[in-house]
C-alpha angles and dihedrals in degrees: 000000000000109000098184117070120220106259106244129091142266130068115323088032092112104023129117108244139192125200082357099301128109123248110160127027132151124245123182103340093318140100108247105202124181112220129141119304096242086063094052094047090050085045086048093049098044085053089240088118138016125231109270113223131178095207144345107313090002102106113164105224098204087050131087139166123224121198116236113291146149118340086238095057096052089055091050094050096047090047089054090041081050099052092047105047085049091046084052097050124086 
């Protein structure tokens, strides 16, 4: 897992990676996780993230934003965002 981004710009700049893609950022104040898109539609509808989109109509479906929480489940977030980015690479 790199922790330390690569210093530049742009999206990903400042994002955790594993295997060289990108799993966790942060984006506006709020943690930005990658997981299935059957688990960011169940966080958007329990109102725990909101939808990420990278322009108007252009909603990623295997990206959410969390508000800032707890330390922990950030964490947690982060460690399934983690998992299923890995299980995903390859």
């Amino acid at each position: 897992m790199d922790l330390h981004a690569p210093r530049g710009r742009g999206f990903g700049s400042n994002a955790l990676k594993v295997e060289g893609r990108i799993f966790a950022s942060l984006s506006h104040g709020r943690l930005l996780i990658k997981l299935p898109a059957e688990r960011v539609k169940a966080l958007v509808e329990a109102k725990l993230g909101a939808p990420f989109s990278t322009g108007p109509g252009r909603v990623q479906k295997e990206w959410v934003t969390v508000a800032p929480s707890s330390l922990e489940e950030w964490v947690r977030l982060s460690e399934e965002a983690r998992r299923y980015v890995r299980s995903r690479a390859g």
